[in-house]
C-alpha positions in Angstrom: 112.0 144.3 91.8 110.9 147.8 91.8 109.0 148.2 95.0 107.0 151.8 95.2 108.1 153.8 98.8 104.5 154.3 100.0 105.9 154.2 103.9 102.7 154.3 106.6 104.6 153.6 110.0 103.0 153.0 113.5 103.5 150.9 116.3 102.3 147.3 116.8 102.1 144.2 119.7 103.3 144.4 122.9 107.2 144.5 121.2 105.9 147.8 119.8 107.9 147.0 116.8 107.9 149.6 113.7 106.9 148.5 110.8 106.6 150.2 107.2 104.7 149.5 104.3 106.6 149.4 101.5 104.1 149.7 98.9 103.2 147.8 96.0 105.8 146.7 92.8 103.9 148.8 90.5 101.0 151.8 90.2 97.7 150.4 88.7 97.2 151.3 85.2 94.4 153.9 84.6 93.2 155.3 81.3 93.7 158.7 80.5 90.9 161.0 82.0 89.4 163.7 80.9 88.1 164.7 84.2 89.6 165.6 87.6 88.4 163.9 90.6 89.6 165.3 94.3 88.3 164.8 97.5 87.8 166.5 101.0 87.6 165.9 104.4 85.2 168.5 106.4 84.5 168.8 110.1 80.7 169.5 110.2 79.7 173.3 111.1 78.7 173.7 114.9 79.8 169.7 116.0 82.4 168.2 118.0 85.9 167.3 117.0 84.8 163.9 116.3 82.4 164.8 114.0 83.9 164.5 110.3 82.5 163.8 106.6 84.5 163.6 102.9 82.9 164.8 99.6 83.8 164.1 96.4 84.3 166.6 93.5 84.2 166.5 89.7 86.4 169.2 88.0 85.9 171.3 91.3 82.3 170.4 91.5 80.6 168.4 94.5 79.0 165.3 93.0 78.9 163.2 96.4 79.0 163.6 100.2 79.1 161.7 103.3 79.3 162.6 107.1 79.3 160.7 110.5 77.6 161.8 113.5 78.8 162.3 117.5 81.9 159.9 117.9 81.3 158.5 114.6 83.2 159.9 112.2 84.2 159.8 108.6 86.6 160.7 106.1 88.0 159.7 102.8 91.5 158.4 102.7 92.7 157.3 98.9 91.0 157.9 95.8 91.5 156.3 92.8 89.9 156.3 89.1 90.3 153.9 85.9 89.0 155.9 83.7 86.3 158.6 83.6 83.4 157.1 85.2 84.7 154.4 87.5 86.6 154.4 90.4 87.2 153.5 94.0 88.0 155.2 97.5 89.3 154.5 100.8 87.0 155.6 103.6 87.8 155.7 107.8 84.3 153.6 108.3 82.5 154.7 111.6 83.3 152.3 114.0 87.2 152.3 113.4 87.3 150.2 110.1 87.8 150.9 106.7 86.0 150.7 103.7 86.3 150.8 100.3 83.7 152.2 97.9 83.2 151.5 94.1 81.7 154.0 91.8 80.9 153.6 88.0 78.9 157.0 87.4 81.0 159.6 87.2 80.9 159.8 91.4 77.9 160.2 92.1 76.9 156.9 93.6 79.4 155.1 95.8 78.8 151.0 97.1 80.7 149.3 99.4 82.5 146.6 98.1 84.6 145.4 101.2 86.7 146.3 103.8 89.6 146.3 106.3 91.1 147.1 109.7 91.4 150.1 111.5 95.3 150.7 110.0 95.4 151.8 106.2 98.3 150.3 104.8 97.1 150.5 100.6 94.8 149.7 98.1 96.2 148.9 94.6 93.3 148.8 91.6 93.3 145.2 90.1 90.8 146.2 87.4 87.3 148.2 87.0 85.7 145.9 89.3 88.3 144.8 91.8 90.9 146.1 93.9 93.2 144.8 97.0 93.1 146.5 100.3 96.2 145.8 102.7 95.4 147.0 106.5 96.5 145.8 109.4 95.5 145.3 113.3 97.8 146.3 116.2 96.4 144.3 118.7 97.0 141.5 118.0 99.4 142.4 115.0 97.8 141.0 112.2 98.1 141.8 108.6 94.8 141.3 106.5 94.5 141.7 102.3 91.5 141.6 101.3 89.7 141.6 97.6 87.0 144.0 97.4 84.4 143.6 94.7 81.1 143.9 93.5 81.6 141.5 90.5 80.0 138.2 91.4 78.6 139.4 94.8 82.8 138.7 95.7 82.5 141.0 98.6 85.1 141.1 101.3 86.6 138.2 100.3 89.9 137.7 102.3 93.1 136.6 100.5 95.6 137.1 103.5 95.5 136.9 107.0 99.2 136.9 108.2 99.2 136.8 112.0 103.0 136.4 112.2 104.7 138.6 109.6 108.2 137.2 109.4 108.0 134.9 106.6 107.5 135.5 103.0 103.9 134.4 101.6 102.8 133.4 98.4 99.0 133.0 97.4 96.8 132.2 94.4 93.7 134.0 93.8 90.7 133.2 91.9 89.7 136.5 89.9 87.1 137.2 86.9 88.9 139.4 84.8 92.7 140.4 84.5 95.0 143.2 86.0 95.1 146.1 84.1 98.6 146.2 83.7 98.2 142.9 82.2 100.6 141.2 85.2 99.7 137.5 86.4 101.0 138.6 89.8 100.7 141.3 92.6 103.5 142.1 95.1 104.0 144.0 97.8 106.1 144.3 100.9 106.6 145.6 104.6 109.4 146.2 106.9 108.7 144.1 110.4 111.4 146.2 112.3 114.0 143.9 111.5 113.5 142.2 107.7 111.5 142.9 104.4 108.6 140.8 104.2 107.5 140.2 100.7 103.2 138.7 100.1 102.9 137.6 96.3 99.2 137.3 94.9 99.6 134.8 91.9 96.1 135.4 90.0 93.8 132.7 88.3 91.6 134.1 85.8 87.9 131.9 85.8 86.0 132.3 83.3 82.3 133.7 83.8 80.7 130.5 82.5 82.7 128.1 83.9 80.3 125.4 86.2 84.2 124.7 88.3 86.1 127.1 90.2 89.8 125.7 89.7 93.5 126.4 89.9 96.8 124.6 88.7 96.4 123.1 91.9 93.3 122.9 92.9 89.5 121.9 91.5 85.9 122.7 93.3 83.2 120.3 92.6 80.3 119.8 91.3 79.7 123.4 91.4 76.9 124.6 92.4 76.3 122.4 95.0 73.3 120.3 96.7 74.5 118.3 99.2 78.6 118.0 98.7 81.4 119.4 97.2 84.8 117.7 96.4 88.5 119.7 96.5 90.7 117.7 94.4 94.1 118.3 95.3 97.3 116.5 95.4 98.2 118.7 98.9 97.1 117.7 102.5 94.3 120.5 103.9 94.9 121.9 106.7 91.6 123.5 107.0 89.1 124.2 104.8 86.0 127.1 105.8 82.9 128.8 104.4 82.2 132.3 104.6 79.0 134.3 103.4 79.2 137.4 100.9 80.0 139.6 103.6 82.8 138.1 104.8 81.2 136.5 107.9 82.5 132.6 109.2 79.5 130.2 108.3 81.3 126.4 109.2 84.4 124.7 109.5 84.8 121.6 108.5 86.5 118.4 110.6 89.4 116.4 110.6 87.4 113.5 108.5 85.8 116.0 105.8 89.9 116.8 105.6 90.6 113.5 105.0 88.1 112.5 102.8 88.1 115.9 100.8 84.8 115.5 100.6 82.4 118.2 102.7 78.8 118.4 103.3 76.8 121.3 102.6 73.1 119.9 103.1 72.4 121.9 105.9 73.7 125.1 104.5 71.1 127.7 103.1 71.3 128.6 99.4 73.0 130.7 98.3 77.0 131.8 97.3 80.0 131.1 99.2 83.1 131.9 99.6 85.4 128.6 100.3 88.9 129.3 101.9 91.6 126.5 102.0 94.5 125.8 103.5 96.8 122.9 102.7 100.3 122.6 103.5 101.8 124.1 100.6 99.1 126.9 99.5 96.3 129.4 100.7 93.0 129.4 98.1 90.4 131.2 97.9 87.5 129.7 95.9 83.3 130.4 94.8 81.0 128.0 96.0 77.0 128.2 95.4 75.0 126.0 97.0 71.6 125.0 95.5 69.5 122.7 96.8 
């Protein structure tokens, strides 16, 4: 497996172990522009040290600027375009964090469509809608993937939340729309200090109409829902929770809704979900909308 040398390397934990990033198994797979986009990181004219902004250019030409303010400052990190009027870029978010942006005019507008912890590790470009973010935490070490996109309102949704990093993982993830590359699978890998860590994304295309959100192992239903949904599954959960479009924790469910596979939604407000389960075999990450 060809793995790309992308190597970001800090400190992390009380072990203060280094650890590497060691990039994705391929580059995402752009068209062939006929423009140039660059960015630039500024400090602003008369301010502190900590006050920074990023603009964007077009062929040399500024199309798009942001700036922090005192001790909250901002630049661009990674930028990335599919073809000539959409693309994405990774931004140091005031407040520590970091944020990816989505454009699809030429750069002149930029959305947020998720985001990460404070340590950049990389973003790879699923498709014109959706890309991965890998960043981790230092204290406590915790490596965090999520999918950022504004298709389906699928902001911030997480796909892996590694806490441990010393054994391989493989998930499945519930997309829209292929790769671009036309793969069924992401990986990418890390050096803990002492072994190569490998994470595997195996992708489930849904299609747009479907009423079911539903992989080779696991089914939602019905979908939306009123007053239950059903996972059917032939794994045991482990835990099963809902989170809101922004990535916030709504409810976990107990040790009977487990049991029963069977979960209760009647006092949750309309509206769409994400639904993230764990079983003892696989991690899923599922699109819920309840309706009452």
């Amino acid at each position: 497996m060809k793995i790309l040398f992308l190597l970001f390397t800090f400190c992390c934990g009380f072990a203060h172990a280094q650890v590497s990033f060691l990039g994705f198994d391929r580059d995402y797979c752009p068209d062939a522009l006929s423009i140039s986009y660059t960015y630039e990181n500024f400090s602003l004219p008369g301010g502190s040290s900590a006050e920074h902004g990023f603009r964007i250019l077009r062929d040399g030409v500024q199309v798009y600027s942001q700036q922090g303010s005192m001790n909250n400052s901002t630049s661009c990190l990674d930028l990335y375009f599919v073809n000539d009027a959409v693309g994405f870029i990774v931004i140091q978010a005031p407040g520590g964090g970091k944020q990816v942006l989505r454009t699809q005019d030429y750069g002149n507008n930029w959305q947020i469509i998720g985001g990460g912890a404070p340590n950049y590790l990389g973003l790879y470009v699923l498709n014109d809608w959706t890309a991965y973010l890998v960043t981790q935490w230092d204290f406590p070490k915790q490596l965090y993937v999520c999918r950022c996109s504004d298709q389906l309102n699928n902001i911030n949704n997480s796909v892996i939340y590694d806490t441990i990093q010393q054994a391989n993982i493989v998930v499945t993830d519930v997309l829209l729309n292929p790769d671009r590359c036309g793969a069924d699978s992401l990986v990418f890998a890390i050096w803990n200090g002492t072994d190569t860590i490998t994470y595997q994304i195996n992708f489930n295309l849904l299609n747009a109409g479907s009423s079911e959100a539903q992989t080779d192992q696991l089914l939602i239903y019905p979908n939306p829902a009123s007053d239950i949904f059903k996972l059917s599954t032939t794994e045991a959960l482990e835990w099963v929770q809902l989170f809101d479009l922004s990535g916030q924790f709504v409810h976990d469910f107990c040790a009977e809704a487990l049991q029963q596979k069977q979960f209760s939604v009647a006092t949750i407000p309309n509206g769409n979900y994400f639904v993230q389960v764990k079983t003892n075999a696989s991690f899923f990450n599922l699109k819920l909308l309840v309706h009452h």
